[in-house]
LODREN-750596 format. One record per atom (N, C-alpha, C, O): y, z, x. Coordinates in steps of 0.02 Angstrom, whole numbers, plus 50000, padded with zeros to 5 digits. Example, Ala and Ser with C-alpha at 12.3 -4.5 7.8 and 13.67 -1.06 7.14 Angstrom:
497165039050660/497755039050615/498355039050660/498345042350712/498885035450642/499475035750684/500025039450645/500575040250670/
//
This chain:
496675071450475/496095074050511/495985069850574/495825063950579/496165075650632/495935069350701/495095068150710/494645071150680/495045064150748/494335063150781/494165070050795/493705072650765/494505073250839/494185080250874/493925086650816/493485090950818/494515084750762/494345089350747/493705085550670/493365089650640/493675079950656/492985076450622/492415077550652/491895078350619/492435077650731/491755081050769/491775088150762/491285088550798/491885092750752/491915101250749/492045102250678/492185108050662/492035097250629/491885097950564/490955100150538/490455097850565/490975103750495/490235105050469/490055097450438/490455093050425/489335097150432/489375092850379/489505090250315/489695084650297/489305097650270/489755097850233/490155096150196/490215093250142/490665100350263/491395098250256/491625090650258/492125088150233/491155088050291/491655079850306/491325076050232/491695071950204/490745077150206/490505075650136/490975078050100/491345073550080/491185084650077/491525085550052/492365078850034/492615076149984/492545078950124/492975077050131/492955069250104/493485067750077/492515064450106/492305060450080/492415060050006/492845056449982/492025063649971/492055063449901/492775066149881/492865064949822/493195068549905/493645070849899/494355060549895/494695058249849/494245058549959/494525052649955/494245049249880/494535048049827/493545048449905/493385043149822/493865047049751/494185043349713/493865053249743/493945055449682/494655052549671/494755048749624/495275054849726/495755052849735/496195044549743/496765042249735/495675042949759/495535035349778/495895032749825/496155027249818/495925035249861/496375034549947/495915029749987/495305029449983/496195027250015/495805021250068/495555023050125/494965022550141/496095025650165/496305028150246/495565026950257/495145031350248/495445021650275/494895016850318/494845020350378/494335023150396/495525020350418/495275022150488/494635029650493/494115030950523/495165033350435/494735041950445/494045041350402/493565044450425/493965037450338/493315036550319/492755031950375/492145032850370/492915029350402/492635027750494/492355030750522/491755031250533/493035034450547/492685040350611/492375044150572/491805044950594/492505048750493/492095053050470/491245049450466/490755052950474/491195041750454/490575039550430/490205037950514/489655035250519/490575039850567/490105038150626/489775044150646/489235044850674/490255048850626/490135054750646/489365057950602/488845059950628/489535057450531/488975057250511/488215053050523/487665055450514/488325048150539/487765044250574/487705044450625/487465039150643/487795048250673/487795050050724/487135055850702/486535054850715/487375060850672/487215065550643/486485065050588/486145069650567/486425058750576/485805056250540/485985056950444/485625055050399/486395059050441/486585062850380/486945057650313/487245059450262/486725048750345/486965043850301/486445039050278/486555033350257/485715042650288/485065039250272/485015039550204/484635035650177/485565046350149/485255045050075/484845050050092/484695052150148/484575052650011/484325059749992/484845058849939/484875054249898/485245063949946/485635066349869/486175060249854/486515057349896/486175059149787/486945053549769/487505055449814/487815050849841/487655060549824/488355061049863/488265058749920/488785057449950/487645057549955/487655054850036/487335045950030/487245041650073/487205045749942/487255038949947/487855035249924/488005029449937/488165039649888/489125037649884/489545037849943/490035034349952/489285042749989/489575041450066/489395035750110/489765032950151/488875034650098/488395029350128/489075022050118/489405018750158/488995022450050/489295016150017/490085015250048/490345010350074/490375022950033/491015021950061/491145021350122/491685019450143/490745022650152/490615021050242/490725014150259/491215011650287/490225011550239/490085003550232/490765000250210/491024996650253/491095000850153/491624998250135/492364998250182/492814994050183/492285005150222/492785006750269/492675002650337/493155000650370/491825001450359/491824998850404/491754990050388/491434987650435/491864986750358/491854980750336/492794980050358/492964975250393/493304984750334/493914983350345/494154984450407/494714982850427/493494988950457/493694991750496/493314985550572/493324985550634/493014980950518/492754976850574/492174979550610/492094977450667/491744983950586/491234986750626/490634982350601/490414984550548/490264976150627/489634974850583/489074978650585/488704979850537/489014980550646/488494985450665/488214989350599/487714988250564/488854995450594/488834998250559/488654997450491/488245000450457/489114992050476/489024990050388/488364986250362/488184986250304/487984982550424/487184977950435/486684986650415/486284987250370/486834990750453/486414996150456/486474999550384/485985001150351/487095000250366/486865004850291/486765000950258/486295002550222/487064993150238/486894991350198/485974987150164/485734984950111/485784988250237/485104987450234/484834994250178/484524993250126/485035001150204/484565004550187/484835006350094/484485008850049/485655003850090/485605003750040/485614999249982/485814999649924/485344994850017/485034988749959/484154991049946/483774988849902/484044994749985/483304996949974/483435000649917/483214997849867/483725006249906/483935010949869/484015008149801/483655010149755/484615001849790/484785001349724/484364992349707/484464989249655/483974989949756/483874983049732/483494984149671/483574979349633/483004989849640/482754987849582/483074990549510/482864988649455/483784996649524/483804999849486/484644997549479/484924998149425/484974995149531/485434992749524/485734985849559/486174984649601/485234981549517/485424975349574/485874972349574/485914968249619/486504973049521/487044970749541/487494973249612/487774970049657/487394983049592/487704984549672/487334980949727/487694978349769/486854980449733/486444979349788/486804971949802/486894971249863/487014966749768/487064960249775/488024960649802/488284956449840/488364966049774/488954970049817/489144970949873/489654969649907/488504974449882/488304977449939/488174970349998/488384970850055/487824964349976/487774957350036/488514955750028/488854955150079/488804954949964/489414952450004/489964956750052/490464954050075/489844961350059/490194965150107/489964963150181/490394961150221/489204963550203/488864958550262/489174952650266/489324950550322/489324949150209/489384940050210/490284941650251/490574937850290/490464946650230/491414946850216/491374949550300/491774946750338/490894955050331/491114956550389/490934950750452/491234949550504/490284947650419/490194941350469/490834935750453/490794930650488/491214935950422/491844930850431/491614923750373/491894918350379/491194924650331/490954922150267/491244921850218/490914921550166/492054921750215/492234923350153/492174920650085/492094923250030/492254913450109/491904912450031/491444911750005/491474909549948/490754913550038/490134914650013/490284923150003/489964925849958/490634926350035/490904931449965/491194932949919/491054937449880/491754928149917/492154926949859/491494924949810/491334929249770/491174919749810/490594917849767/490184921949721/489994921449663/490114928649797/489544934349774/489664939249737/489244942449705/490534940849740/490854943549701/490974941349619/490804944349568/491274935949627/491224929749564/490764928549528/490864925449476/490194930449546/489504930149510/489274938849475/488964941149427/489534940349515/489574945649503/489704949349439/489314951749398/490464949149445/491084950349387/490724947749316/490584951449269/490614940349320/490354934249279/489894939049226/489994940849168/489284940149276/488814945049260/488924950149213/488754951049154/489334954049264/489484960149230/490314964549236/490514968349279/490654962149174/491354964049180/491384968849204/491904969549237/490994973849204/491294980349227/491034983149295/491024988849319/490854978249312/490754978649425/491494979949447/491874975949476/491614986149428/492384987849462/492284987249534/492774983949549/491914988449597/491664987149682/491624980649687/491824978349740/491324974849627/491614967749643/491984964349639/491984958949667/492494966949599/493084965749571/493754967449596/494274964049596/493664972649617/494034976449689/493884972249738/494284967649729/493504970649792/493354966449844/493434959549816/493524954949855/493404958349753/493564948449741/494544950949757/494884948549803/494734955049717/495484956249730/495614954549793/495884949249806/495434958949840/495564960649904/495754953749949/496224951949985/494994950649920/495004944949970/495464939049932/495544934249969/495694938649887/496154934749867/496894937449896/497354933449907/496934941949902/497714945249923/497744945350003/498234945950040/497314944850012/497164942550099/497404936450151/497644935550207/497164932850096/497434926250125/498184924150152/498634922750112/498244924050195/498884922750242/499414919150222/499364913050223/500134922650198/500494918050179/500844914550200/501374917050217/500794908450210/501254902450247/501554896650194/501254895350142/502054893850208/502484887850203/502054882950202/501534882750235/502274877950158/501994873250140/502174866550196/502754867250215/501924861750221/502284855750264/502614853050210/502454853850151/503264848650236/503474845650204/503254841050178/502954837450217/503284838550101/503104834150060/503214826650098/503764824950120/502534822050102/502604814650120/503294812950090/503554814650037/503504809550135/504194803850107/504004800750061/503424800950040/504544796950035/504394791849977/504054786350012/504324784650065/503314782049989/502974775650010/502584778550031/502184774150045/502364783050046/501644786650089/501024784850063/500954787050006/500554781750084/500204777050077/499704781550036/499294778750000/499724789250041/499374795450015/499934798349954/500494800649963/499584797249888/499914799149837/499474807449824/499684810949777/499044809449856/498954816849822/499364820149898/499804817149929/499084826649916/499014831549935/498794832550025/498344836450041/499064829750064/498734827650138/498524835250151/498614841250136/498044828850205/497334836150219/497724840850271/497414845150303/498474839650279/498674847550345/499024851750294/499364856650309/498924849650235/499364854050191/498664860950149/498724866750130/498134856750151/497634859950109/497514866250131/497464870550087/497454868250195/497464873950208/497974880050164/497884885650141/498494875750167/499054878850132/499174881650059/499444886250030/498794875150048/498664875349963/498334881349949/498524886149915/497754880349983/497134885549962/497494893249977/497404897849937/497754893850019/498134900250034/498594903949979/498594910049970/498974899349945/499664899749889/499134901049819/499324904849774/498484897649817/498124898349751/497794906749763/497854911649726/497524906349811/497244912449812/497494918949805/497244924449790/498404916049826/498764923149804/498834924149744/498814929949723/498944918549698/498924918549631/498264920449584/498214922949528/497884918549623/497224921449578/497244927849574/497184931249523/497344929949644/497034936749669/497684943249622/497564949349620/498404939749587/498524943049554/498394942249518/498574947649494/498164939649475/498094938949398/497344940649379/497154941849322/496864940549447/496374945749415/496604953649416/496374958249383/497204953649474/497194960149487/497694963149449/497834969149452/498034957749401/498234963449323/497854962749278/497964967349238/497374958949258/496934960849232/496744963149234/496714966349182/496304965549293/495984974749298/496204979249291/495884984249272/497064979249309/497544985349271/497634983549196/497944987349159/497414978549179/497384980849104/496754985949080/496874990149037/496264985449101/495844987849101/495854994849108/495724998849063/496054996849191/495915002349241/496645004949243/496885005549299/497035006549190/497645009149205/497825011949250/498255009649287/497525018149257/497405025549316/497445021349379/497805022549428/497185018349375/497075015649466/497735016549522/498165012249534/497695021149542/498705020249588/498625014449639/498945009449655/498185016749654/498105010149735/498175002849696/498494998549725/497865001449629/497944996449612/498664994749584/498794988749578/499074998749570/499534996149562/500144993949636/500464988749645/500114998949671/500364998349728/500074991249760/500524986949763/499474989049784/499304983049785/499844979049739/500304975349756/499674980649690/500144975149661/500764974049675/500864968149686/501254977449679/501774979849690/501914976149782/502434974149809/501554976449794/501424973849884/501284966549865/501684962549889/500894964549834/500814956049815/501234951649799/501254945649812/501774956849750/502304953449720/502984952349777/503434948149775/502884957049820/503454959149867/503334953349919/503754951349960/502854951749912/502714947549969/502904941149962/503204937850005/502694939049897/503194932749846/503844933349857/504014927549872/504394937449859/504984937249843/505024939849755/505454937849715/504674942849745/504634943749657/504714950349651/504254954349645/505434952149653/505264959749665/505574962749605/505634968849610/505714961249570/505874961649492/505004964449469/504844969549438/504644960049494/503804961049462/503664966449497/503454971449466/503734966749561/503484972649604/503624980849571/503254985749561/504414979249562/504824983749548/504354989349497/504184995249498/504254983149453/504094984849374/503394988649390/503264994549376/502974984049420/502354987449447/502414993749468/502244998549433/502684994249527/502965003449538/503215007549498/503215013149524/503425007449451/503695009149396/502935012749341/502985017749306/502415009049348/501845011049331/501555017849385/501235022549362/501735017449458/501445018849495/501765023049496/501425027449522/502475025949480/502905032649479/502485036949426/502255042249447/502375035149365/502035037549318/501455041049329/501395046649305/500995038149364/500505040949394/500365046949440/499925051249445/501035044949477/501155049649522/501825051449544/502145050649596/501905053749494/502815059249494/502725062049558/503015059649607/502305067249562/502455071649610/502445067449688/502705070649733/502185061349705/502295059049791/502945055949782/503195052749736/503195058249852/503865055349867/503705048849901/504135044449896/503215047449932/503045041749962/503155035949913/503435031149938/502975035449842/502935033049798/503575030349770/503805024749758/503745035749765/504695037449730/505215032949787/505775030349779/504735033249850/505215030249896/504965023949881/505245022049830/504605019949899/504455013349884/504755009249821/504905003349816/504775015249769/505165013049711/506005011049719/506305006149697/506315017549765/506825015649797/506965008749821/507315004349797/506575009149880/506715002149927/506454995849887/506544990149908/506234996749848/505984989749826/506844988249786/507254983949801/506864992049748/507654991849713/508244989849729/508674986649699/508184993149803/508894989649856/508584985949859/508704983649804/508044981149889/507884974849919/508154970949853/508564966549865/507984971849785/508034966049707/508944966149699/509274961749671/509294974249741/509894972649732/510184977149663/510694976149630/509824980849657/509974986749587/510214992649637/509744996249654/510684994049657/510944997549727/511035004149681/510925009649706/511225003449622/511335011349569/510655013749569/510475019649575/510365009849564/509615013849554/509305015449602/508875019749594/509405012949662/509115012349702/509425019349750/509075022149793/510125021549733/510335026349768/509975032549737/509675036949768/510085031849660/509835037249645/509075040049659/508835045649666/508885034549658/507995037249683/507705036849730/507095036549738/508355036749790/508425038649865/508545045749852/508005048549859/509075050749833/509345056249816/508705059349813/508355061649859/508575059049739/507855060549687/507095062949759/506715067749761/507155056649807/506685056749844/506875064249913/506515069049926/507425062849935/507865067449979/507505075349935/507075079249957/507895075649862/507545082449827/506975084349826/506755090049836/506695079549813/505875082149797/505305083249874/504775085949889/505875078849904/505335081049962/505415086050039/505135086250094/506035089950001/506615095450043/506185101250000/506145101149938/505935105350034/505845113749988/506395116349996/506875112850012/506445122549987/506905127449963/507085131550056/506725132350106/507685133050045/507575135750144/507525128950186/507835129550239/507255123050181/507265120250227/508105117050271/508585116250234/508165116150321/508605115550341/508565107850395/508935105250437/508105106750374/507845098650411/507485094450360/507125096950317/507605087850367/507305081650342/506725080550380/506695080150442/506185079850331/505675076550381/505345073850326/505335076050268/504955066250360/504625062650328/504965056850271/505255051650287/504865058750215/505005053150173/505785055150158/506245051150150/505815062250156/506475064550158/507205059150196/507765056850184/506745059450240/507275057950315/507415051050303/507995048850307/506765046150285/506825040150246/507195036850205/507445031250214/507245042150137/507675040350088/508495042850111/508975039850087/508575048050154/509235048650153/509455042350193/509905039150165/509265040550243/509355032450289/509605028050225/510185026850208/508955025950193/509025021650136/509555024350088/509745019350057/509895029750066/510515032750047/511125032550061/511585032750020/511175031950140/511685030850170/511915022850178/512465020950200/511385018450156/511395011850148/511635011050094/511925005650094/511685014050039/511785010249963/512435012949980/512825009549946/512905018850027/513735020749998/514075013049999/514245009949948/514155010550074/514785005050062/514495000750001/514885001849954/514014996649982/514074993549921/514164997949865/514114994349815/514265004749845/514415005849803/515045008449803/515185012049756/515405007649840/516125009749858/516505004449828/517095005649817/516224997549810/516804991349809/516994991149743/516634992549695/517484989649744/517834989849671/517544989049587/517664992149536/517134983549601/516874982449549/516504989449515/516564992449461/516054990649579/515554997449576/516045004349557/515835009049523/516405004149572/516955009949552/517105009049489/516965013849453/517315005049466/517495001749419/516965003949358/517145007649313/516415001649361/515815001449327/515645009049326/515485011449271/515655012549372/515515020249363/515935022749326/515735025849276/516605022249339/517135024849285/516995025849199/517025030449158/516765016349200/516745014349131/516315020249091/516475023749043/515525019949143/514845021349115/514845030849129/514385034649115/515355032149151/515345039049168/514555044749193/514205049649177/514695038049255/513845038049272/514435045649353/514885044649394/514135050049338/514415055449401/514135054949450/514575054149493/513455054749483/513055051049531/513315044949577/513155042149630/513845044249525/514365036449559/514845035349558/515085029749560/515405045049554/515885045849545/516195042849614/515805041449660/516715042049621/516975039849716/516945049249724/516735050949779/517065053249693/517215060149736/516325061649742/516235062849802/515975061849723/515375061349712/515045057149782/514705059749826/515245050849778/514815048549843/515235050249900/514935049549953/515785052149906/516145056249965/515805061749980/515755063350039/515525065349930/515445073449941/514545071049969/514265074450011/514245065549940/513575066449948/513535062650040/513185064750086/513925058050043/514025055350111/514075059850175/513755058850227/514575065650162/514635070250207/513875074750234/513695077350287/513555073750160/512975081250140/512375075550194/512175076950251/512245070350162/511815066050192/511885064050281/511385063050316/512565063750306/512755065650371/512585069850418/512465068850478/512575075950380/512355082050427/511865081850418/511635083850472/511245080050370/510655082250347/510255076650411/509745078450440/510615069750423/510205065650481/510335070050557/510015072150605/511025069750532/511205072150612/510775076650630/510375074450671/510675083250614/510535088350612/509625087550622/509275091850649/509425082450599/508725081050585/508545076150654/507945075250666/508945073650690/508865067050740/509055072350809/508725072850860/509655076050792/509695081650864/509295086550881/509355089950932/508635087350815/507995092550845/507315086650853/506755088950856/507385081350854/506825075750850/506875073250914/507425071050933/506245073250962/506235067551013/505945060250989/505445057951016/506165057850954/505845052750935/506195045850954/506695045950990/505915039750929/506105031050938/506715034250957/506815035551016/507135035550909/507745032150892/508155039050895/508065043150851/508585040350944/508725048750950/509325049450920/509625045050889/509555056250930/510185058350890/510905050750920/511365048250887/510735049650983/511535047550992/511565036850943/511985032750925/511035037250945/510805030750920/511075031350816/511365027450778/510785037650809/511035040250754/511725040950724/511875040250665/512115042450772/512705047350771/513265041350785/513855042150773/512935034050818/513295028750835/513355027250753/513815029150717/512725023250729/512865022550666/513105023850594/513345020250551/512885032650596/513495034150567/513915035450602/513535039650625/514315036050628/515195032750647/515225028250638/515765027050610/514905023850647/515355015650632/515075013150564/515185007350547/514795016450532/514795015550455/514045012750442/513805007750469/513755016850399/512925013450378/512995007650378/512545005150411/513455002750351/513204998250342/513104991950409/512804986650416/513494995850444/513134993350517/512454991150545/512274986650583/512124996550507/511454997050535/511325000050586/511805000150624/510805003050608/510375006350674/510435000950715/510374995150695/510615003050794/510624996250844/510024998350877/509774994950922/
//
């Protein structure tokens, strides 16, 4: 949904459209934004019915990521009026989101933490304690004092560092805990799956997505991430196949072009042939009479995946055009895109 067309939306409709994200549980900050300015623009985020005080809320939450304080100072005033006597834990939610957009974080981490403490099942504080633990910037540690360093703990240019490496660790291990909890959650697993990736732990990631396929068979977006995480851990069999898998599911019937995640996974497809061409891998397909990994098999799918870029890059004006394409395959995927 562009801006232009969020202004020539009914009201409504963009409520609608709202409750529609929460149900789904989609983030897309930027468009819950423009939909929540547009509505306040419009006067239509003062509250009256629960659904425009669930918009209210999700407004606020979008503009806290979105860096707007303005915005998030204004609703969250009117909706701490709303829930301070009937729900004062949200309401106390609701300041740390103020504390988090003024650059306060750990007097929100706190407010969150007190929170949870309170009441296990503040899933909005618990979510935002996540958040802001997975946030924290990952950097390298300085090198460890030499031997004789007159400082036997932890020097103070490293602490920054410290606190950074703990917080990633917290921030997962509450945040499988809450998937023990909140199974359903997709975003929460994907988070996860992104936390672990970021470690180098992609065995964990992997596994995490693996939850997150479950959830959601039908996105290829999903199926693809499952892919690439696979080649990155180095499972190149699996990883081809649920490149393929992704190519299928996200090709209809009649189509005669790749687009999107399609176009994605066949790239990432054409990456797994030479390592699975080498002997060993031949070898191993033979044994396991895996056909997906026959050599006539990845010949026949190599050719199919060929035309399907080519063909897809010579009707695209895009980055990276057909002849940029057409270099790389000729001189063999595993070249890479120049």
């Amino acid at each position: 949904m562009s801006a232009q067309t969020i202004r020539s939306s009914s009201t409504a409709t963009l409520l609608a459209d709202l409750r529609k994200r929460r149900l789904e549980q989609r983030r897309d900050f930027h468009l819950v934004l423009l939909t929540g300015l547009e509505l306040e623009q419009r006067g239509q985020l003062n509250g009256g019915s629960d659904d425009q005080w669930e918009a209210a809320e999700q407004v606020a939450v979008a503009a806290v990521e979105g860096g707007n304080v303005d915005l998030v100072q204004t609703l969250v005033l009117r909706l701490d009026k709303h829930y301070r006597d009937s729900q004062p834990h949200r309401a106390n939610y609701l300041h740390g989101l103020v504390l988090e957009v003024r650059g306060d974080l750990d007097g929100a981490r706190n407010c969150y933490e007190r929170n949870v403490q309170d009441d296990e099942t503040d899933v909005p504080s618990r979510k935002r304690l996540i958040a802001l633990h997975l946030s924290s910037p990952l950097v390298t540690l300085p090198d460890p004092p030499t031997k004789g360093s007159p400082s036997a703990s932890v020097p103070a240019s490293a602490q920054p560092y410290l606190a950074a490496s703990l917080h990633q660790q917290k921030g997962i291990s509450v945040l499988v805990h809450y998937l023990d909890i909140y199974y359903t959650d997709l975003a929460g697993w994907l988070s996860l799956a992104t936390a672990y990736a970021q470690l180098a732990l992609y065995a964990q990631a992997l596994a995490a997505l693996a939850h997150a396929v479950v959830l959601a068979p039908s996105d290829p977006w999903v199926k693809l991430k499952f892919a690439e995480t696979a080649y990155t851990q180095g499972d190149v069999a699996l990883a081809w196949k649920e490149f393929l898998r992704v190519v299928e599911m996200s090709t209809e019937a009649g189509d005669k072009e790749l687009k999107g995640a399609a176009r994605r996974a066949a790239m990432g497809a054409k990456l797994c042939l030479p390592r699975l061409r080498t002997p060993e891998k031949s070898k191993k397909a033979s044994k396991d009479a895996d056909a997906l990994l026959a050599p006539a098999k990845l010949d026949e799918m190599d050719l199919l995946l060929s035309k399907l870029l080519l063909d897809a890059y010579h009707k695209t004006d895009g980055a990276v055009g057909a002849g940029v394409v057409e270099r790389w395959i000729g001189g063999g995927a595993e070249a890479g895109p120049r």
